[in-house]
C-alpha positions as CSV (number, residue, x, y, z in Angstrom):
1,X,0.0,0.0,0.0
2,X,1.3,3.6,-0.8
3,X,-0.5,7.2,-0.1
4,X,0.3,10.1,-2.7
5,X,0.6,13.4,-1.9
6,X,0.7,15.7,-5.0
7,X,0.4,19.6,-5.5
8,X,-0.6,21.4,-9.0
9,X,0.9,24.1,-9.8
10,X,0.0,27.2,-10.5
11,X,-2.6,28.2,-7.9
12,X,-5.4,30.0,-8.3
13,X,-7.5,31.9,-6.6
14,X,-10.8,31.1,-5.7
15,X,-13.2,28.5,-4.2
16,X,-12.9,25.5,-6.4
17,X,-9.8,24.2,-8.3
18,X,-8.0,25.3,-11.4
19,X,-8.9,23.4,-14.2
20,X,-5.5,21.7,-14.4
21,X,-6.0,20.5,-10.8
22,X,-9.6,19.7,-11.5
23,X,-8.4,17.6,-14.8
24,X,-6.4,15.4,-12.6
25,X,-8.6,15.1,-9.3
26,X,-11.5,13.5,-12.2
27,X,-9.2,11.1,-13.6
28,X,-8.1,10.1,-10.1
29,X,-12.2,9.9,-9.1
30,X,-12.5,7.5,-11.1
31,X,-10.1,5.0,-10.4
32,X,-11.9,3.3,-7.4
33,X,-8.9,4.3,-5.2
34,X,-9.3,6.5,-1.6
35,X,-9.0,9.9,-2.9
36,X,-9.0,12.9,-0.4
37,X,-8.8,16.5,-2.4
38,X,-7.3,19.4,0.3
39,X,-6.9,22.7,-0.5
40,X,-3.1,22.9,-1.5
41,X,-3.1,19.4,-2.3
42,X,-4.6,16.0,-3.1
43,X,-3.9,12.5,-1.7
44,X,-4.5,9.4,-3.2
45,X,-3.8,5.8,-1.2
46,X,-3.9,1.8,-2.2
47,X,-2.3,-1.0,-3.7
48,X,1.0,0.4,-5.3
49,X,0.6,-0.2,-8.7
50,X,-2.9,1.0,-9.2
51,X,-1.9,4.3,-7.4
52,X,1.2,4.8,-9.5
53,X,-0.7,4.2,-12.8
54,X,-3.7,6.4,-11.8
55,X,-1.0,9.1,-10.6
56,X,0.6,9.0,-14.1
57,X,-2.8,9.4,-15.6
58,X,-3.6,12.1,-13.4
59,X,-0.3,13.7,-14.4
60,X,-1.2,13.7,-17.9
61,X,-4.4,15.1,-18.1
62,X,-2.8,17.8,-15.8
63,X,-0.3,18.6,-18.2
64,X,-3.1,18.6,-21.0
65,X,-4.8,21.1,-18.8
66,X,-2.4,23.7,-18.4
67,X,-0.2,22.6,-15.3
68,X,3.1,24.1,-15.3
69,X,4.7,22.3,-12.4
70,X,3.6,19.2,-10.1
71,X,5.1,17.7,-6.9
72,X,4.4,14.5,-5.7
73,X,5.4,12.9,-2.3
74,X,5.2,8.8,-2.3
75,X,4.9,7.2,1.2
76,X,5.0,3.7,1.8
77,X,1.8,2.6,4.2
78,X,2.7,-0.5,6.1
């Protein structure tokens, strides 16, 4: 099991999430996994390779929306 941490970049003001952000949090939504969305970040926990192939998913629709930078924090849950 693995939890990943990930920030979008660049902000953006406002209430709801920049539509970079927003691109990635739907692919991840749909992947079944435990996904928690924060406000600077998002967090996205299971079996390891689900995660990291719903991660690089997210990624790419990310970058497809405009996302200039993202940060990602892998943590192994024992």
């Amino acid at each position: 099991m693995v939890q990943v941490e990930f920030t979008i970049y660049p902000f953006q003001e406002g209430n709801s999430p920049p539509p970079h952000a927003q691109a990635a949090i739907d692919v991840l939504r749909t992947s079944g996994l435990d996904v928690e969305v924060g406000p600077l970040s998002t967090t996205v926990s299971g079996p390891a390779d689900e995660v990291f192939d719903s991660i690089r998913a997210a990624q790419s629709a990310a970058v497809a929306a405009g996302a200039e930078r993202i940060v990602v924090r892998v943590e192994v849950v024992r």
